[in-house]
PDB file of N, CA, C and O in Angstrom:
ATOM      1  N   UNK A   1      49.112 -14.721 -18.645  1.00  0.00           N
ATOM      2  CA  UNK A   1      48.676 -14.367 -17.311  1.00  0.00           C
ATOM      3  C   UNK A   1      47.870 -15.531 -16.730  1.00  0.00           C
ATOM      4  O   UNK A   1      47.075 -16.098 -17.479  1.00  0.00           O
ATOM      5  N   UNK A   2      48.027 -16.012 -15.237  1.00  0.00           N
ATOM      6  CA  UNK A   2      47.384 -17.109 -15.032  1.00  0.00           C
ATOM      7  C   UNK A   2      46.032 -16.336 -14.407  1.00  0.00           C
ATOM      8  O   UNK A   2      45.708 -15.205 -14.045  1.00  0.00           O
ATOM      9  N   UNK A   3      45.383 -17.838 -14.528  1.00  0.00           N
ATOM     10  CA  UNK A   3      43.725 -17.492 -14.156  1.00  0.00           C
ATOM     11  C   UNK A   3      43.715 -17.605 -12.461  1.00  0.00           C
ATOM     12  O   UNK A   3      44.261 -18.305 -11.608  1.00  0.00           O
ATOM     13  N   UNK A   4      42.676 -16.386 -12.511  1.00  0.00           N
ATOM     14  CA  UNK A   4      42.438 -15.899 -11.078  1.00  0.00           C
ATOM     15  C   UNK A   4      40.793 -16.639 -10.787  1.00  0.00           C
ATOM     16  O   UNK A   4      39.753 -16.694 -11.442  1.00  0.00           O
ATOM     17  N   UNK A   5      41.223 -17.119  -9.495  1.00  0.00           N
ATOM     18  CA  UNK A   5      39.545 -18.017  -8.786  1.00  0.00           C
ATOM     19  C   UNK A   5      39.251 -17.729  -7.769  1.00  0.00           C
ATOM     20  O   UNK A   5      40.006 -18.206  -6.922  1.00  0.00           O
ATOM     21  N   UNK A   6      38.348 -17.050  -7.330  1.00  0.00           N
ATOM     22  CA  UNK A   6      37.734 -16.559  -6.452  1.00  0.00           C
ATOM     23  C   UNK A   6      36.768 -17.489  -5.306  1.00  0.00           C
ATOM     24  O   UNK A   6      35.590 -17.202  -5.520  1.00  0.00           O
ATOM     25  N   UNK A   7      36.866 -18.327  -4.365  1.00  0.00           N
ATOM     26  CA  UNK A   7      35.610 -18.711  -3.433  1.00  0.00           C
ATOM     27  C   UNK A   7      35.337 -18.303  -2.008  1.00  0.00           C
ATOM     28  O   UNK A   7      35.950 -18.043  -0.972  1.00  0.00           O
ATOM     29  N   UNK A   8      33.754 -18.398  -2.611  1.00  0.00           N
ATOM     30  CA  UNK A   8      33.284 -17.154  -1.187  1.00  0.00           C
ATOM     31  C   UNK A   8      31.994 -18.450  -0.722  1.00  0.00           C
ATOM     32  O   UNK A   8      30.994 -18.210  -0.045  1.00  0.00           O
ATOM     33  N   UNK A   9      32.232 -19.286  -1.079  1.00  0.00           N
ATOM     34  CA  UNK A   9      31.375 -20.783  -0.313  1.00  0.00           C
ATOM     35  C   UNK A   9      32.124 -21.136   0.757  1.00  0.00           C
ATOM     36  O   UNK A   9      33.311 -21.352   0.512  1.00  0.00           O
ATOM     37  N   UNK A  10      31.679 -21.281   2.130  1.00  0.00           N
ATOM     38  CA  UNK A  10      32.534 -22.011   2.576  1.00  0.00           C
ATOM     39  C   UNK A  10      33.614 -20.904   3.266  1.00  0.00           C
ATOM     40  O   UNK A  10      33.047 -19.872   3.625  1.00  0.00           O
ATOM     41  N   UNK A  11      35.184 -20.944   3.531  1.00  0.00           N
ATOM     42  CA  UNK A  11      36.322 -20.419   3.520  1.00  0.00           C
ATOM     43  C   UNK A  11      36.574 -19.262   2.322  1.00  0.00           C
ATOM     44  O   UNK A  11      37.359 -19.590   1.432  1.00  0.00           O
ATOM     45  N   UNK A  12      36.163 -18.374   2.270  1.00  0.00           N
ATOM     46  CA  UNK A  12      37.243 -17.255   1.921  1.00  0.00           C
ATOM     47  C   UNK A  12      38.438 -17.728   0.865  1.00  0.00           C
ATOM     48  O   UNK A  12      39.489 -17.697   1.506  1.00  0.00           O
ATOM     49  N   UNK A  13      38.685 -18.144  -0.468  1.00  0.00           N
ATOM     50  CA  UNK A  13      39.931 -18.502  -0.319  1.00  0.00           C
ATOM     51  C   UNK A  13      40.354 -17.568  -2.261  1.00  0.00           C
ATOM     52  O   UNK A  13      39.415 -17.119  -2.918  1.00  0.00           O
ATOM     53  N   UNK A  14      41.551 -17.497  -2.688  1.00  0.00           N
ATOM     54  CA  UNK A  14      41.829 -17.214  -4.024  1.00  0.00           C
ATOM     55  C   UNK A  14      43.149 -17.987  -4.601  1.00  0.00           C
ATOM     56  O   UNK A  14      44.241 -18.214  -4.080  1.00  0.00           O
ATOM     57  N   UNK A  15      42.578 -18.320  -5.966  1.00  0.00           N
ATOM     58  CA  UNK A  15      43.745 -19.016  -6.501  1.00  0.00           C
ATOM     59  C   UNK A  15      44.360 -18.939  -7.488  1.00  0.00           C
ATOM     60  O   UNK A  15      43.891 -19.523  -8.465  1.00  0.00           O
ATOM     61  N   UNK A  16      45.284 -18.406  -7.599  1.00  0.00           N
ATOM     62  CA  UNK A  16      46.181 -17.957  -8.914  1.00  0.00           C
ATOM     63  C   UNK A  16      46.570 -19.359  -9.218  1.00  0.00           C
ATOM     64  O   UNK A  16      47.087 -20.172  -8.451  1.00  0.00           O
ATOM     65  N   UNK A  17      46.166 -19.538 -10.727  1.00  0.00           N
ATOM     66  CA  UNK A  17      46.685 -21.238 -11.632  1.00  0.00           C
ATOM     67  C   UNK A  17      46.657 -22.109 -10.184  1.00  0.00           C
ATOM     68  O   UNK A  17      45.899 -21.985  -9.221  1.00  0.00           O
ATOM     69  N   UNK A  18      47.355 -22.687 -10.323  1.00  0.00           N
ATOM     70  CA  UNK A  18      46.988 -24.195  -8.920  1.00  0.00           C
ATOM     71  C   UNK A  18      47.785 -23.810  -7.779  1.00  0.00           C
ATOM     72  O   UNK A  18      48.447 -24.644  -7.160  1.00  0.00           O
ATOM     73  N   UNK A  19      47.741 -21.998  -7.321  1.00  0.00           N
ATOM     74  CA  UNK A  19      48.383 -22.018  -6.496  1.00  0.00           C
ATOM     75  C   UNK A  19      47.585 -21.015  -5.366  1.00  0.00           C
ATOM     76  O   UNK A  19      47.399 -19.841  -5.683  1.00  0.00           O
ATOM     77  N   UNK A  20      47.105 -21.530  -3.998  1.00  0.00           N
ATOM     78  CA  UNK A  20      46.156 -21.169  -3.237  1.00  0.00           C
ATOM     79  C   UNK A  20      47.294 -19.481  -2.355  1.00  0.00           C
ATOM     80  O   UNK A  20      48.422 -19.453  -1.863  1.00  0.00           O
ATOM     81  N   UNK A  21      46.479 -18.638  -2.512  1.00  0.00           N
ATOM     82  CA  UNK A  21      47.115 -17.242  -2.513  1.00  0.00           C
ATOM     83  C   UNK A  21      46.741 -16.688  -0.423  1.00  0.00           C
ATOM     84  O   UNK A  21      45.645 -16.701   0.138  1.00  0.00           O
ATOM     85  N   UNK A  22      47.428 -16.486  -0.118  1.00  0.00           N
ATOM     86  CA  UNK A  22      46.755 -16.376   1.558  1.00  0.00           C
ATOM     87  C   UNK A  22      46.557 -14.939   1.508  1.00  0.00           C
ATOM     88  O   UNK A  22      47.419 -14.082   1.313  1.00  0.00           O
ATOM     89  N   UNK A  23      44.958 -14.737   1.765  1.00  0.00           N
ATOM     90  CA  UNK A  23      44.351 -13.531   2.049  1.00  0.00           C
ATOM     91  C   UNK A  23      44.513 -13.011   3.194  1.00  0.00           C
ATOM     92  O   UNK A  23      43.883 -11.959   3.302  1.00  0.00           O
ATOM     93  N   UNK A  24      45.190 -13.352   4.251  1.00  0.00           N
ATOM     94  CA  UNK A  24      45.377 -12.507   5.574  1.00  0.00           C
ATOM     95  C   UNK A  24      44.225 -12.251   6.786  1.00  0.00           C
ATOM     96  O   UNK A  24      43.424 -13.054   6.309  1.00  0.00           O
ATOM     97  N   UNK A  25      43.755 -11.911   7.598  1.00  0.00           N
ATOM     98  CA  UNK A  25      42.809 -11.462   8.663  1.00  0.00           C
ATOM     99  C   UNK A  25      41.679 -12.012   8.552  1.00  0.00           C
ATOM    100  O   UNK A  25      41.552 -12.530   7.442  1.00  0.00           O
ATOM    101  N   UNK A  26      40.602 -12.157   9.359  1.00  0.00           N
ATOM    102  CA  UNK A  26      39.012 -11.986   9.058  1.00  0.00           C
ATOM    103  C   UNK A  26      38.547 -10.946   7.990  1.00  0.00           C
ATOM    104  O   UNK A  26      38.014 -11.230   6.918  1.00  0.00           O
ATOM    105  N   UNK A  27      38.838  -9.680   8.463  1.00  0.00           N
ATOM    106  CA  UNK A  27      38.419  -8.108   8.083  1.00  0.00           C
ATOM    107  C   UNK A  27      39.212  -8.291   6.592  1.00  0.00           C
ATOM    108  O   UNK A  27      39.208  -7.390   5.753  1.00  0.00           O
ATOM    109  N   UNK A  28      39.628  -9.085   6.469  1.00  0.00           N
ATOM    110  CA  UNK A  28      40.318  -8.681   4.741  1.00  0.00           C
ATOM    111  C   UNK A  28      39.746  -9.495   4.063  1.00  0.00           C
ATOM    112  O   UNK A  28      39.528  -9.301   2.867  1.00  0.00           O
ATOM    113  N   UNK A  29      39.327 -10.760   4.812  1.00  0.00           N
ATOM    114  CA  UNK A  29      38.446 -11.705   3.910  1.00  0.00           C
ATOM    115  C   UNK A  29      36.995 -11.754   3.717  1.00  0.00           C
ATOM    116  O   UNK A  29      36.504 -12.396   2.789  1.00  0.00           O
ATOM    117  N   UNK A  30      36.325 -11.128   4.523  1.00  0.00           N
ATOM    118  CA  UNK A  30      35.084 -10.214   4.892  1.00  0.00           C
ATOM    119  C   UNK A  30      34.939  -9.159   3.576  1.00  0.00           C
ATOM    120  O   UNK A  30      34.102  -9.154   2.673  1.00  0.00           O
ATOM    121  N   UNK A  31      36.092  -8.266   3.833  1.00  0.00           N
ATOM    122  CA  UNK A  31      36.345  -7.304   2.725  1.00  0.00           C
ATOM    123  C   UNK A  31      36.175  -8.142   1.227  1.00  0.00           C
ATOM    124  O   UNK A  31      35.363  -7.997   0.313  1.00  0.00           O
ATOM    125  N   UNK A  32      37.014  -8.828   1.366  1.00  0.00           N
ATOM    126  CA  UNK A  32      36.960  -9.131  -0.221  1.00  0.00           C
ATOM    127  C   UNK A  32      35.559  -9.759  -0.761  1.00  0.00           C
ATOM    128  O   UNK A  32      34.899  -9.407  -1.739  1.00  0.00           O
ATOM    129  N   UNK A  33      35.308 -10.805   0.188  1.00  0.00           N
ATOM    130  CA  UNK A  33      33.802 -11.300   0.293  1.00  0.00           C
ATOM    131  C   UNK A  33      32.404 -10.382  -0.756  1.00  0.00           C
ATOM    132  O   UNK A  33      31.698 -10.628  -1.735  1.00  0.00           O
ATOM    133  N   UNK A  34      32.660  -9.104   0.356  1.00  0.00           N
ATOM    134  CA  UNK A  34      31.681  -8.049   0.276  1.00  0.00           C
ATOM    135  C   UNK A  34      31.601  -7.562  -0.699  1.00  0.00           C
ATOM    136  O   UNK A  34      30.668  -6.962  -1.233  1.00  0.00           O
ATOM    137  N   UNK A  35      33.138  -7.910  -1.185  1.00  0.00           N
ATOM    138  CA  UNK A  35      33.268  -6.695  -2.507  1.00  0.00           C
ATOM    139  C   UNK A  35      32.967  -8.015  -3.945  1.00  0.00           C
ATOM    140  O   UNK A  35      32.664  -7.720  -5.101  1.00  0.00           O
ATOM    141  N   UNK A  36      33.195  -9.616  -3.325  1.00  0.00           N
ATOM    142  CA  UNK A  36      33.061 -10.154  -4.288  1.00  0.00           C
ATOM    143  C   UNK A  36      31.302 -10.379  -4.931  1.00  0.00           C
ATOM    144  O   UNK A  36      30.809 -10.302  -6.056  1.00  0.00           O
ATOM    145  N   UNK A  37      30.782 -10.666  -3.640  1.00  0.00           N
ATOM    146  CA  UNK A  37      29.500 -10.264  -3.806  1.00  0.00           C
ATOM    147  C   UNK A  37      28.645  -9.331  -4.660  1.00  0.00           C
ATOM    148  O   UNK A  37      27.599  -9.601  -5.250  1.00  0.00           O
ATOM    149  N   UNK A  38      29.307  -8.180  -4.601  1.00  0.00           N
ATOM    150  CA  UNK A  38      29.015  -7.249  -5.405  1.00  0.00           C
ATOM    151  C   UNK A  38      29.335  -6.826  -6.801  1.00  0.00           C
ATOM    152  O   UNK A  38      29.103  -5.731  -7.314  1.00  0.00           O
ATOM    153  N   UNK A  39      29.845  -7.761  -7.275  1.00  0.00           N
ATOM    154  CA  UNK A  39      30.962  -7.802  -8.163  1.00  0.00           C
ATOM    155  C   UNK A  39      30.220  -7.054  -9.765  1.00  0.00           C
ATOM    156  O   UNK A  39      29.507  -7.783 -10.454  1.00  0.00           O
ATOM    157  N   UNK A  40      30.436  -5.876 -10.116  1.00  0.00           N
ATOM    158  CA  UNK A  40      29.716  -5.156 -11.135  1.00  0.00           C
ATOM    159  C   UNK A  40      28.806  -3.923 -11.013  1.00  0.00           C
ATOM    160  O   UNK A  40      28.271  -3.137 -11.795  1.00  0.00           O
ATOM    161  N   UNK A  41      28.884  -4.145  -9.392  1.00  0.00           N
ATOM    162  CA  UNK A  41      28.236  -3.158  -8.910  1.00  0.00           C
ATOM    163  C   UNK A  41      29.262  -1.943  -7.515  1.00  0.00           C
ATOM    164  O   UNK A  41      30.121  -2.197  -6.671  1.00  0.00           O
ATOM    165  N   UNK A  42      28.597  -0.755  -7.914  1.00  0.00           N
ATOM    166  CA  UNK A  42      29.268   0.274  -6.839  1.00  0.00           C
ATOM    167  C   UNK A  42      29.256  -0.426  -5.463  1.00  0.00           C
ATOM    168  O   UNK A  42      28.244  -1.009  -5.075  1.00  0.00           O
ATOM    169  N   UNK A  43      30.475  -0.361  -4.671  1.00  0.00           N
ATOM    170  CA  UNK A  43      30.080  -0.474  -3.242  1.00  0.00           C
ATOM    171  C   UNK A  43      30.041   0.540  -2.363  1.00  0.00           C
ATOM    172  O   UNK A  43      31.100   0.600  -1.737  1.00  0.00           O
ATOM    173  N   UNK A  44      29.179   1.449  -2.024  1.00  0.00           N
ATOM    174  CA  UNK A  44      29.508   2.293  -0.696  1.00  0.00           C
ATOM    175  C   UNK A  44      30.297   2.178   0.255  1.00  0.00           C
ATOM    176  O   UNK A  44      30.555   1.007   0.535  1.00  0.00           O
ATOM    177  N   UNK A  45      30.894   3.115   1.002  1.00  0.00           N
ATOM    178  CA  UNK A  45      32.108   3.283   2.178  1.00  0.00           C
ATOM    179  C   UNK A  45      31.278   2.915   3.059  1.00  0.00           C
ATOM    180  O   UNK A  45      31.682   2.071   3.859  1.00  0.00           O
ATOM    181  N   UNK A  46      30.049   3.358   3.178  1.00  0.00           N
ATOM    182  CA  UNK A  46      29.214   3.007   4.336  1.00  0.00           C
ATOM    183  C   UNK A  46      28.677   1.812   4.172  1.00  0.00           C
ATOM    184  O   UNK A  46      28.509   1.377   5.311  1.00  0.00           O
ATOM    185  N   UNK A  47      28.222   0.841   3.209  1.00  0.00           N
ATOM    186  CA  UNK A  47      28.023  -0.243   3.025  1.00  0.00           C
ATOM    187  C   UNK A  47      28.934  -1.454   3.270  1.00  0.00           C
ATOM    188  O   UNK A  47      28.668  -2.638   3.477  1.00  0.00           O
ATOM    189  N   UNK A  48      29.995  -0.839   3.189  1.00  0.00           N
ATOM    190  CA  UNK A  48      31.561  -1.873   3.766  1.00  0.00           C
ATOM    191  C   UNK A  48      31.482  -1.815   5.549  1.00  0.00           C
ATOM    192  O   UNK A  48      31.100  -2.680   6.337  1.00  0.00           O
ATOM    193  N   UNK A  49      31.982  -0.501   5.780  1.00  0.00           N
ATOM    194  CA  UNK A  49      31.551  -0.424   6.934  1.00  0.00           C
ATOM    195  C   UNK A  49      30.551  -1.356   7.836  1.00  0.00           C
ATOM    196  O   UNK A  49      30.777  -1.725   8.989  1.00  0.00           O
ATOM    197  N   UNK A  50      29.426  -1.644   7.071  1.00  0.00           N
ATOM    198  CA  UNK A  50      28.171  -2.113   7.969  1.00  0.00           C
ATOM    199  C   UNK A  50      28.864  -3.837   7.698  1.00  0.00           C
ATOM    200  O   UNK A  50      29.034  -4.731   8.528  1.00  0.00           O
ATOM    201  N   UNK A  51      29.099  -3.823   6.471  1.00  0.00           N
ATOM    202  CA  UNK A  51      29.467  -5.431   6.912  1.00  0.00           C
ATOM    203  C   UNK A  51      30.624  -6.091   7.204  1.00  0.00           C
ATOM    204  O   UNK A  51      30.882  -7.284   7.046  1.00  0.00           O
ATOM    205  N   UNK A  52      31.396  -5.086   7.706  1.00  0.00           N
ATOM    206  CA  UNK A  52      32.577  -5.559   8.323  1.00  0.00           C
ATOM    207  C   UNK A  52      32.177  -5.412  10.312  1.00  0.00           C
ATOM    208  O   UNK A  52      33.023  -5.753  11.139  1.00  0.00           O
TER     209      UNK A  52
END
């Protein structure tokens, strides 16, 4: 399975092995952001909400 890379510096971006993956919209990269941020922890519906 190739390795998954996550950056939330900067651009939004994810990369499966050396290959840059297109996340789609603002609101989806926001989303993922929020959720990467949080990463280990619960996120609330209402906590997404506020930062989208």
């Amino acid at each position: 399975m190739p390795d998954v890379a996550f950056s939330v510096l900067g651009s939004v971006e994810a990369n499966v092995g050396d290959r840059t993956v297109a996340l789609g919209g603002g609101r989806q990269r926001a989303l993922l952001a929020a959720l990467l941020l949080s990463a280990g922890r619960v996120v609330s519906v209402d906590r997404l909400v506020d930062e989208l």
